[in-house]
C-alpha positions as a Markdown table, in Angstrom:
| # | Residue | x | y | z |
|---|---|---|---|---|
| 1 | Unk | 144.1 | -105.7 | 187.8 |
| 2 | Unk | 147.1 | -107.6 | 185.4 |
| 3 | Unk | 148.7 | -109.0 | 188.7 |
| 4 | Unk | 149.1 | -112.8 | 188.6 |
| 5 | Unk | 151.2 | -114.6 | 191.1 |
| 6 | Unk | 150.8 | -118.4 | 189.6 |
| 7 | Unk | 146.8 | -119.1 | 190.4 |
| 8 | Unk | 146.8 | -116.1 | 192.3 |
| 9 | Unk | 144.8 | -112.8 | 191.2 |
| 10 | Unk | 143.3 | -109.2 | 192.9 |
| 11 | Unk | 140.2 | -111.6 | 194.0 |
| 12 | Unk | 142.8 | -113.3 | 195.9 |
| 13 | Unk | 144.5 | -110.4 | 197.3 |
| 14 | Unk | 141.9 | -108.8 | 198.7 |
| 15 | Unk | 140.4 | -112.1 | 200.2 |
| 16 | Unk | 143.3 | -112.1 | 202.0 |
| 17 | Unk | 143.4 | -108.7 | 202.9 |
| 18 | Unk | 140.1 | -109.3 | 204.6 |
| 19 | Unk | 141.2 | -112.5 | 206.6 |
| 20 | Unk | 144.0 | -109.8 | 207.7 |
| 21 | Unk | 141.3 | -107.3 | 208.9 |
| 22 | Unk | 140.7 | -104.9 | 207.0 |
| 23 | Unk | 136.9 | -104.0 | 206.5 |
| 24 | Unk | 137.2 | -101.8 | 203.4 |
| 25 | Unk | 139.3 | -102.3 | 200.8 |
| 26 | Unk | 139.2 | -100.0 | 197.3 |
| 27 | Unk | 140.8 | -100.6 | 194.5 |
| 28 | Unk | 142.3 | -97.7 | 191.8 |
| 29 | Unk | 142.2 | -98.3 | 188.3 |
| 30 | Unk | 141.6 | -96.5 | 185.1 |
| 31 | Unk | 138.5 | -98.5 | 184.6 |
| 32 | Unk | 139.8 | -100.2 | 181.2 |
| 33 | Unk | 139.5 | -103.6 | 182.6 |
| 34 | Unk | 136.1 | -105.0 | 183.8 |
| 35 | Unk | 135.2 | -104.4 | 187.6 |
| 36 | Unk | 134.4 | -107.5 | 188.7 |
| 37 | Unk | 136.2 | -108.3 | 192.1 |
| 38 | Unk | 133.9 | -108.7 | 194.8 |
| 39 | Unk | 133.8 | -107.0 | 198.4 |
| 40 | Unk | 135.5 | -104.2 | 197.9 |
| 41 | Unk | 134.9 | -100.2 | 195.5 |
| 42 | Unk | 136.3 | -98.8 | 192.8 |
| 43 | Unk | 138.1 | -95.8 | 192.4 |
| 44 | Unk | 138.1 | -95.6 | 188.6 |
| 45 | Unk | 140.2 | -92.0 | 186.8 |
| 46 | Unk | 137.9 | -90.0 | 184.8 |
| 47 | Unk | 140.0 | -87.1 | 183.7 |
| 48 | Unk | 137.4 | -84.6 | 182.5 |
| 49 | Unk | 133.9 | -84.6 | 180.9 |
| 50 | Unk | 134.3 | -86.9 | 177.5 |
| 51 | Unk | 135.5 | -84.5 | 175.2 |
| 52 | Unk | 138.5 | -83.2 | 177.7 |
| 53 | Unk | 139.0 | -87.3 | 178.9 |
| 54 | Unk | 139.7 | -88.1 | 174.9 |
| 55 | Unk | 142.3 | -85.9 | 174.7 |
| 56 | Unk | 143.9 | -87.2 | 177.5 |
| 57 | Unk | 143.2 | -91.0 | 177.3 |
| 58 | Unk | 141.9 | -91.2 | 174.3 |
| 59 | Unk | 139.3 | -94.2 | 173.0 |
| 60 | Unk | 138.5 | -94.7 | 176.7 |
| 61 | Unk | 136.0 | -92.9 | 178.4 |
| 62 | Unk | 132.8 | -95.0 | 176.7 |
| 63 | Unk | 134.7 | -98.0 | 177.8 |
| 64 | Unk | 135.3 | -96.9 | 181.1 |
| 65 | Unk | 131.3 | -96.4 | 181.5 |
| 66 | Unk | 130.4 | -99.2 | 180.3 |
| 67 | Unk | 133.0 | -101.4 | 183.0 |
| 68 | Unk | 131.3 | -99.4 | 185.5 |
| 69 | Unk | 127.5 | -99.5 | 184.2 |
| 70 | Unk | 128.3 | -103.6 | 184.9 |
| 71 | Unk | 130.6 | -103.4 | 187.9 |
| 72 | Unk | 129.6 | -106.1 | 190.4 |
| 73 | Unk | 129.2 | -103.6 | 193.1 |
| 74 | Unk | 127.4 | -100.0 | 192.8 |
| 75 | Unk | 130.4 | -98.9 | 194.9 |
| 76 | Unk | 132.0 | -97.1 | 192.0 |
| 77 | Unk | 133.6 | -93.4 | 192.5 |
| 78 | Unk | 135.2 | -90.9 | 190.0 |
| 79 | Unk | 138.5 | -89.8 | 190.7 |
| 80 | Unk | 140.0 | -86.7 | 188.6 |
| 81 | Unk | 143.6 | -85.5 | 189.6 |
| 82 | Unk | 143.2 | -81.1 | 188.7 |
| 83 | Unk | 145.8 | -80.5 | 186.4 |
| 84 | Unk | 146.1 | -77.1 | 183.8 |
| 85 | Unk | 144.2 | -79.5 | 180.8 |
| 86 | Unk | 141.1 | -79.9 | 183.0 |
| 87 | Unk | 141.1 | -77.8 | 186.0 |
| 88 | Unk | 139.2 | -75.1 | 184.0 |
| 89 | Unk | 136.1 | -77.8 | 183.5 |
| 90 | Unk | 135.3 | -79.1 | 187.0 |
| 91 | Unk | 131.7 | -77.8 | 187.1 |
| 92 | Unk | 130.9 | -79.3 | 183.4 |
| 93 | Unk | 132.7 | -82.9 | 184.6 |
| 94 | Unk | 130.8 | -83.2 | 187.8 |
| 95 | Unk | 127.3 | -82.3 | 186.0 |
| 96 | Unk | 128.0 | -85.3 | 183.4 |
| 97 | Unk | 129.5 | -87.8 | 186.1 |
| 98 | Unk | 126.3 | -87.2 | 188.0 |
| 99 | Unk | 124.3 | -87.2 | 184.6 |
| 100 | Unk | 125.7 | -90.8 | 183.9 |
| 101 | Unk | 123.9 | -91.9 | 187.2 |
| 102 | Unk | 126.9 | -94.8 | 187.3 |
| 103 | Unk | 128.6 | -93.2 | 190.7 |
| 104 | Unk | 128.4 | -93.0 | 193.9 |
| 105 | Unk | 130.7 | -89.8 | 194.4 |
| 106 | Unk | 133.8 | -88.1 | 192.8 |
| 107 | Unk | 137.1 | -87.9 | 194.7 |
| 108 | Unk | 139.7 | -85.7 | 193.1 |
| 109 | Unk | 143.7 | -85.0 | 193.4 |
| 110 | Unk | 145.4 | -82.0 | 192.3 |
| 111 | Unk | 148.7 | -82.7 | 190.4 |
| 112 | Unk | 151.4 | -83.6 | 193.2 |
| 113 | Unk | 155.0 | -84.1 | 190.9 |
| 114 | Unk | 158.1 | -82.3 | 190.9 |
| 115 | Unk | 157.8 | -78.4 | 191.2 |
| 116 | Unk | 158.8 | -77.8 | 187.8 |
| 117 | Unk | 155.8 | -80.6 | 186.5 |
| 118 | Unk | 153.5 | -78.7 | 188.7 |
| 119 | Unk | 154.7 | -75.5 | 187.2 |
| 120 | Unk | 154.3 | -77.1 | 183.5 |
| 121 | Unk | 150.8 | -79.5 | 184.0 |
| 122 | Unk | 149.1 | -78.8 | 187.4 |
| 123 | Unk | 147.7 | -76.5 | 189.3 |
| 124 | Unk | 150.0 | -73.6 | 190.7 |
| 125 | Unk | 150.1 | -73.4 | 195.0 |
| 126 | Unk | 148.5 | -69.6 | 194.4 |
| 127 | Unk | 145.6 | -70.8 | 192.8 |
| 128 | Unk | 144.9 | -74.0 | 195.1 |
| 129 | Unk | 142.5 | -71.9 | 197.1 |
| 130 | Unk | 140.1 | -70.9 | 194.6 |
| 131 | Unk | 139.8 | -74.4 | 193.2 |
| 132 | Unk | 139.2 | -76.0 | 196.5 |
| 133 | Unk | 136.4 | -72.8 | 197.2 |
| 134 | Unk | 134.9 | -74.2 | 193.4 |
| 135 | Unk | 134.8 | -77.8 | 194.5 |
| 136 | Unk | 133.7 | -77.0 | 198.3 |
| 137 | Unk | 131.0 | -74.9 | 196.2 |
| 138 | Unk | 129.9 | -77.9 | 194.3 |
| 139 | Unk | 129.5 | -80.1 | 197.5 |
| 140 | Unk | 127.3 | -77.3 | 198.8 |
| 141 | Unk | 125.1 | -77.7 | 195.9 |
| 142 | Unk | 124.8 | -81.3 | 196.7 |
| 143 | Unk | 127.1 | -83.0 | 193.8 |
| 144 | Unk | 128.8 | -85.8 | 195.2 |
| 145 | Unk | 132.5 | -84.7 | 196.2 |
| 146 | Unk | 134.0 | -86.6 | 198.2 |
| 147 | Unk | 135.5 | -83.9 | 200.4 |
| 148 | Unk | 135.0 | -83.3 | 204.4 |
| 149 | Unk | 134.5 | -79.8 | 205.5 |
| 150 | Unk | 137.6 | -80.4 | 207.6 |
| 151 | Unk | 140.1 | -81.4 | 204.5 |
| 152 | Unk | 138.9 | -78.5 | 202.1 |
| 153 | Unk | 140.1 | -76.3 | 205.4 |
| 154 | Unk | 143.4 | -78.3 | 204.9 |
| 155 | Unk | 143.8 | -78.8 | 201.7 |
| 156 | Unk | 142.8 | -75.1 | 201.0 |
| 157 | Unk | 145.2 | -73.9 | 203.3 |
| 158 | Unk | 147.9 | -76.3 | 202.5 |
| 159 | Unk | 147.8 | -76.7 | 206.5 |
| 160 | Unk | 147.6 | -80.4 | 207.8 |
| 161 | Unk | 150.4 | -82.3 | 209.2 |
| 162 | Unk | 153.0 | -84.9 | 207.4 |
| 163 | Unk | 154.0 | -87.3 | 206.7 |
| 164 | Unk | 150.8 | -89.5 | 207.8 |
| 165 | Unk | 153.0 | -92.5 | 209.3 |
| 166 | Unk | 149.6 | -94.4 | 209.4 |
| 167 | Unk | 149.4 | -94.2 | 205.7 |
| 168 | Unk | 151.8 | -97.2 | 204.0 |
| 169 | Unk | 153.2 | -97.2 | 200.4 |
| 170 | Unk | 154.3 | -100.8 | 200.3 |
| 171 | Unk | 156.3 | -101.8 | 196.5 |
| 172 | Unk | 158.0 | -105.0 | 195.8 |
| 173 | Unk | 161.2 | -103.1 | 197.3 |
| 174 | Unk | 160.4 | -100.7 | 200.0 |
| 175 | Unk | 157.4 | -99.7 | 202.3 |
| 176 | Unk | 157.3 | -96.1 | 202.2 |
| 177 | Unk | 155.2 | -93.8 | 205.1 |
| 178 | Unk | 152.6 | -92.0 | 204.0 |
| 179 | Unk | 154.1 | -91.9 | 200.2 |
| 180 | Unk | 157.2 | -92.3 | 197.8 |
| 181 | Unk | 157.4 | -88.8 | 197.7 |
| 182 | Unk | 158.2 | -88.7 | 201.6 |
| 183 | Unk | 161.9 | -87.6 | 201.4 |
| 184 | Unk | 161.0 | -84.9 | 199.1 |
| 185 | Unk | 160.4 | -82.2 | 200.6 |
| 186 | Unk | 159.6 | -80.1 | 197.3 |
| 187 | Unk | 156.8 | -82.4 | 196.6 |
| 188 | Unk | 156.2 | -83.4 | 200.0 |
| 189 | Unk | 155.2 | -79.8 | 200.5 |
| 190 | Unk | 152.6 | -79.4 | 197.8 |
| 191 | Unk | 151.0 | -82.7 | 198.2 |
| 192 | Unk | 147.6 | -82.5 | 196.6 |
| 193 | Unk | 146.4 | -86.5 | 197.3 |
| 194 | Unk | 143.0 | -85.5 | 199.1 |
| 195 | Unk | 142.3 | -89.0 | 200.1 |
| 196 | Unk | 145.7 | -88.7 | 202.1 |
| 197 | Unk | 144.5 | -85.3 | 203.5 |
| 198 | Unk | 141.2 | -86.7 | 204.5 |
| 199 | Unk | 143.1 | -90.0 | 206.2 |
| 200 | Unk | 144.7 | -86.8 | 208.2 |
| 201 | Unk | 141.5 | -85.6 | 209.5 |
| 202 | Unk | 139.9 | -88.7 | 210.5 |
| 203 | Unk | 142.8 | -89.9 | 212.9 |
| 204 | Unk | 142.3 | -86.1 | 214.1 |
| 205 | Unk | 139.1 | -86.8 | 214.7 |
| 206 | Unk | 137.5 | -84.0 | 213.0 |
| 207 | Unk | 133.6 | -85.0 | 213.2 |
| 208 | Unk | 133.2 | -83.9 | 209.0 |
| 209 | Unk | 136.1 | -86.1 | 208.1 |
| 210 | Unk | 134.4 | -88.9 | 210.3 |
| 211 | Unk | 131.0 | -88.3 | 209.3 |
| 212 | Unk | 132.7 | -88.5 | 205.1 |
| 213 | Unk | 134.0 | -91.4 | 205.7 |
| 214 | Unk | 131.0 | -93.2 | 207.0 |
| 215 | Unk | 129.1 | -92.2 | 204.2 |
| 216 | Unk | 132.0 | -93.2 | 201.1 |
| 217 | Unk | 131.4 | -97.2 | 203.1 |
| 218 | Unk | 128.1 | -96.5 | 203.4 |
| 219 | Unk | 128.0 | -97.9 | 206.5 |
């Protein structure tokens, strides 16, 4: 959202993404900044319901909904990466996201970092299948989670293959497959990023992931 290149901005970028071919283009931020870049979604980081969120990132999370209450597009998700400060409040954050009525679903990440971070911050690898069985639970009650029946299967069972080559990291210095963590293997083999997970499952062609996907474009 900073990034200027002389005249050049994000508006630019993704205009030029587009003349490149690419049909949907999203853009992660912490939703500090206003959301006004045209043809494309926001994935903005809520990290908990308000009170958890402050502690976190604190004086943010009124200014956050208020950048998405006037986004330019009503394609706006919440995206919380499940971490030991939050993980215990996932049922209380997706009943206030919803409450808010600002987005259009809520994507999620569990802590991916080095073992001893996970250890320290995250979410440890016995417990990953009891909160993907909470969130898969939530989806079943119709909240918004942005999670294909195929990935929670995955991501549950830690079971899908990488790296995803199709997936590119691409920095001012290196383009990395799938992501920087690649040639980690410690990482590499607790990866929580769902959206990567769901990426897996679509170029599987698992019908859920497919069928996910469709609706997040909402085409």
């Amino acid at each position: 959202m900073l990034w200027r290149d002389g005249d050049k901005t994000i508006e630019h970028a993704v205009t030029y993404a587009q003349s490149l071919g690419f049909h949907e283009i999203f853009i992660f931020t912490n939703g500090t900044f206003p959301l006004n870049t045209p043809e494309c979604h926001f994935i903005v980081t809520v990290d908990g319901p308000k009170t958890v969120h402050e502690t976190i990132r604190p004086g943010t999370y009124d200014l956050i909904l208020h950048n998405v209450r006037h986004a330019v597009t009503k394609a706006v998700f919440a995206s919380i990466t499940l971490g030991r400060q939050n993980v215990d409040c996932i049922e209380e954050f997706a009943r206030e996201i919803v409450a808010t009525g600002l987005f259009r679903g809520i994507s999620f990440n569990l802590l991916t970092h080095w073992p001893e971070m996970v250890r320290q911050h995250g979410v440890p690898p016995a417990e990953r299948p009891a909160v993907m069985d909470r969130l898969w639970c939530l989806k079943q009650q119709g909240y918004p989670i942005v999670l294909s029946r195929a990935a929670w299967r995955a991501l549950r069972d830690n079971s899908w293959k990488r790296p995803i080559r199709e997936i590119q990291l691409i920095t001012n210095r290196r383009v990395f497959d799938c992501c920087r963590d690649v040639n980690n293997p410690e990482i590499c083999e607790n990866c929580g990023y769902a959206n990567c997970v769901e990426v897996a499952q679509i170029l599987a062609l698992r019908p859920s992931a497919l069928w996910q996907v469709l609706k997040i474009t909402g085409s």
